[in-house]
N, C-alpha and C positions, 0 to 999 in steps of 0.2 A: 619584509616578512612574507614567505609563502604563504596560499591559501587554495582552497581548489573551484573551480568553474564549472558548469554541467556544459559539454560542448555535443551533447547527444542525445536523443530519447528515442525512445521504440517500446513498441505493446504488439500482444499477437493475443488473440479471443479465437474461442472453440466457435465452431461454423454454426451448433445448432443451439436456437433461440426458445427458451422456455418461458410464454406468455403467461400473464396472469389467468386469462381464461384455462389455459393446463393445468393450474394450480388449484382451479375451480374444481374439476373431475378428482382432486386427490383429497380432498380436505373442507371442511365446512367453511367457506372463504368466499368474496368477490371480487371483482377486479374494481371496483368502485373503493370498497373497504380497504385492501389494500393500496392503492394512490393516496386513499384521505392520509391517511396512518403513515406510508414510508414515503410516499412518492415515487413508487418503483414499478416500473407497467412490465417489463423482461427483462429477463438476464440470459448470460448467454453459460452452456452447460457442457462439459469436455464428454468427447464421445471417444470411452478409451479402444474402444474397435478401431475408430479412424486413427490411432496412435497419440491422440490428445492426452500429453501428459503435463504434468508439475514442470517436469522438465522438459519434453518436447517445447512447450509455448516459452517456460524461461529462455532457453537456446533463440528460439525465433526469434522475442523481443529481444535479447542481446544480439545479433547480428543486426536486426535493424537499427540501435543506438549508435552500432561503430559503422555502419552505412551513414548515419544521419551526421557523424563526428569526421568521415572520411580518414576514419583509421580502419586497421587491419587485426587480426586475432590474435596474430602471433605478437604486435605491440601489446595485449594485454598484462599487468605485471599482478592485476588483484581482482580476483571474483567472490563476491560474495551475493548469496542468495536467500532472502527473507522469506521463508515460509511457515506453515504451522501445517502442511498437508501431503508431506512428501511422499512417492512411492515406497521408497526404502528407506529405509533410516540408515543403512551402508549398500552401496556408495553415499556419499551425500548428495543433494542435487547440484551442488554449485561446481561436482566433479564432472557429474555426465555434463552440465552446460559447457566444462573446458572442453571434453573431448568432442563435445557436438560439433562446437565454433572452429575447432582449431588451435585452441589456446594455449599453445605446450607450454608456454614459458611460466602460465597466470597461474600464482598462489589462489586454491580455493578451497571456501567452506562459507555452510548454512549458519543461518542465527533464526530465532525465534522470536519475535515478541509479538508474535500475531498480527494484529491491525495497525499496530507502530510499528511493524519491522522494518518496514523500509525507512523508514527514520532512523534508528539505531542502525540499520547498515548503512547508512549517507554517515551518521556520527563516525561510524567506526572505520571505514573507509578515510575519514577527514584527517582523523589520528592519525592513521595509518602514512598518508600523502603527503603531512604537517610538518610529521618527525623525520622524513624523507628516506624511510626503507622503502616504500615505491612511488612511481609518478605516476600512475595513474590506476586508474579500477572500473569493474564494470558493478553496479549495485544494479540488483535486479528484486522486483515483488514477485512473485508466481505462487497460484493455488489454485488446486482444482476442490475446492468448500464442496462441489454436490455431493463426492462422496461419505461425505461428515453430515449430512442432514441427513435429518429424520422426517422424510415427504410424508409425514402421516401425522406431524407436530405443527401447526400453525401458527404458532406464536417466532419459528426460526425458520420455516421450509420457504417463506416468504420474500426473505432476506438477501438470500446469499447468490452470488454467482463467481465465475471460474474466467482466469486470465491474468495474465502478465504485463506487466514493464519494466521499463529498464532504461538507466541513463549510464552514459560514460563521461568521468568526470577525468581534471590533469590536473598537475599543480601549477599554477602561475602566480606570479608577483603581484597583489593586490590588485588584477581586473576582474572583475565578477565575482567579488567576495565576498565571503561569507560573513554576515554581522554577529549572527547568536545562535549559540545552539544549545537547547533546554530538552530534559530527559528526565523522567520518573516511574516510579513503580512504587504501585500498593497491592504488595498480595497477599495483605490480611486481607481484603475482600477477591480475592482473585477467581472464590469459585462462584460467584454471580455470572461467570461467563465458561465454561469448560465442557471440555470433551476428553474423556478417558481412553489412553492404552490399554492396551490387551495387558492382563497380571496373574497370576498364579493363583489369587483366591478365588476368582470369579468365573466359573466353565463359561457364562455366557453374558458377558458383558453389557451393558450398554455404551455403545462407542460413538453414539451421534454427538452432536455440538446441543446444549443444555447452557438457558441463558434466562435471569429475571431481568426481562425488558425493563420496568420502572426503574430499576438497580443500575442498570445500564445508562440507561438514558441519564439520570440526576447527574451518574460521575461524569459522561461527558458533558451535560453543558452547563458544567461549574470546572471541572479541572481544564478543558481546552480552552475557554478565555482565559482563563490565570496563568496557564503555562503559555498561552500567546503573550500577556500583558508584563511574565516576566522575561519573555525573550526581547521583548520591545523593550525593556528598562535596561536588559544588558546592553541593548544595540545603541543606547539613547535617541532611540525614534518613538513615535505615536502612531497611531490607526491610518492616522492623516497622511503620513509617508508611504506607507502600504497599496502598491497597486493592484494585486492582487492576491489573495488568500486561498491558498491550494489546500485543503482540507478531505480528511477522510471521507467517504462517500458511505456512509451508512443508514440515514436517515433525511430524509428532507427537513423533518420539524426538529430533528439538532441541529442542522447548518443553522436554521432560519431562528433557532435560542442561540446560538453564539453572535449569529451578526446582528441580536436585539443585546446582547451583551456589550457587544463590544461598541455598540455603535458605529455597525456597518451597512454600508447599502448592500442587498445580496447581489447586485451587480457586479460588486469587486468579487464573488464567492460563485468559481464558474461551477456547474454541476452535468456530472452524466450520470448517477444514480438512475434516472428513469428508464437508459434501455444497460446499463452495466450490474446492477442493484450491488451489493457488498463484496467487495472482490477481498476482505483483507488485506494483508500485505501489500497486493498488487494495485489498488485502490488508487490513491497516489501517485503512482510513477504512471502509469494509464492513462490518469487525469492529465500529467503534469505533457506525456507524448502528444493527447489530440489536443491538449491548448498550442502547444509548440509548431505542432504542424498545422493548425488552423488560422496561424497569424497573429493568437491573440498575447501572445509574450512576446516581448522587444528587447534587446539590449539596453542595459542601464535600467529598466523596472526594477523594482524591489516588491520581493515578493516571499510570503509566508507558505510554509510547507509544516502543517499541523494534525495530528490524527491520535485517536486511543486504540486500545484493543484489551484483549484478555492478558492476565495478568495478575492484578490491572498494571498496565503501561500507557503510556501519552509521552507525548514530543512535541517538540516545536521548533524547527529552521527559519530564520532569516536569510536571505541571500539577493545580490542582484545578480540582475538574469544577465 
């Protein structure tokens, strides 16, 4: 039985770094306060002067994954691009990342589910690879979040930063396969997290990203252990199996209630929140590129890929690396 392998990863961040001391001059805030609270000291911010876009950085990170797989562009057969911050809403981004890379032959198009996007495009890419309409795909996070915050709200200006990643996955015969793959959505509560399009009733919108932090926080660290605990019961594995646990990167004091859930050491639970702070979408495959090129993923680990976002949505992958 087929299955697909990640045989790539790559991430590209905007050049220029937005300290918490910056954030001091904009908003009644510290840089002490915000550490206790997120654990987030910078993030990095897309400067659309120097061409830093949703898409420039997506493209970047996709070429670095199929540099990192030692394939080529034109081998790509599926692009898909997870974001919730595009320039345009047409093209879609995952079209300008074809033409960026080279990728004449690759089927492509965006999906949304915010801060699980990249999970639902790993899902949906797996379907895709499973049923064998293509062998392989490029799944890519990318968002540029600064232009969706409201730097004059400090309950969300705090939070968020801008960057991409990307893995290139292939289908093979049960080496590096995938155990479970868990998916949900609740969006009777979905406006505890939102940001509004432009509409017809309203001359002057409010268009920033609007989120009840307490609201947030509860649903993730109740729904990402149970959505982790049930992708462990499909896989018939325990915590104890688990080498590592690749998780959203939103908050330090929700990693640190999941691995008091789960009964994990947060040694297995790597984090670069402190200089990345919320990248969304991008979040994960980011995370997933500097563990890969840091040495800290080995062939044959078994390793968890779990995140929420607005919605509400949450996910959860098993796979060995």
């Amino acid at each position: 039985m087929s299955t697909i392998q990640i045989l790539g990863t790559g991430s590209a961040l905007p050049e220029q770094i937005r300290t918490n001391g910056d954030i001091e001059k904009l908003v009644d805030t510290s840089d002490a306060w915000i550490q206790e609270r997120t654990g987030i000291k910078d993030r990095r911010i897309a400067d659309g002067a120097a061409g830093e876009s949703v898409a420039s950085l997506a493209a970047k990170a996709a070429a670095r994954a199929l540099e990192n797989a030692g394939k080529h562009p034109e081998e790509v057969d599926l692009i898909l691009v997870a974001t919730c911050s595009p320039e345009y809403l047409l093209p879609c981004c995952a079209c300008q990342v074809q033409a960026e890379i080279g990728a004449k032959k690759a089927v492509a198009f965006d999906l949304n589910a915010a801060c699980s996007g990249f999970l639902f495009g790993l899902q949906t890419a797996y379907c895709y690879l499973q049923s064998g309409i293509y062998k392989n795909a490029l799944i890519i996070g990318s968002e540029v979040l600064s232009k969706l915050v409201d730097w004059e709200d400090r309950g969300t200006c705090i939070l968020f930063g801008d960057g991409a990643g990307a893995v290139y996955v292939e289908t093979v015969e049960e080496n590096g396969r995938v155990w479970s793959m868990v998916q949900g959505s609740n969006g009777a509560k979905g406006m505890i997290l939102s940001c509004k399009e432009r509409d017809l009733t309203t001359p002057t919108p409010d268009l920033f990203i609007r989120m009840n932090g307490q609201e947030v926080y509860k649903f993730a660290t109740r729904q990402v252990p149970l959505c982790i605990e049930e992708a462990l019961q499909q896989a018939n594995l325990t915590v104890e199996n688990i080498d590592l646990f690749l998780l959203h990167q939103a908050n330090v004091r929700i990693l640190e209630s999941i691995a008091h859930r789960l009964k994990v050491s947060m040694e297995k639970i790597p984090k670069n929140l402190e200089t990345r702070g919320n990248m969304s979408s991008a979040a994960i495959p980011v995370l997933l590129d500097e563990c890969n090129r840091a040495g800290k993923l080995h062939r044959g680990d078994t390793i968890v890929l779990s995140g929420f976002g607005a919605g509400l949505t949450y996910g959860a992958c098993i796979m060995t690396w």
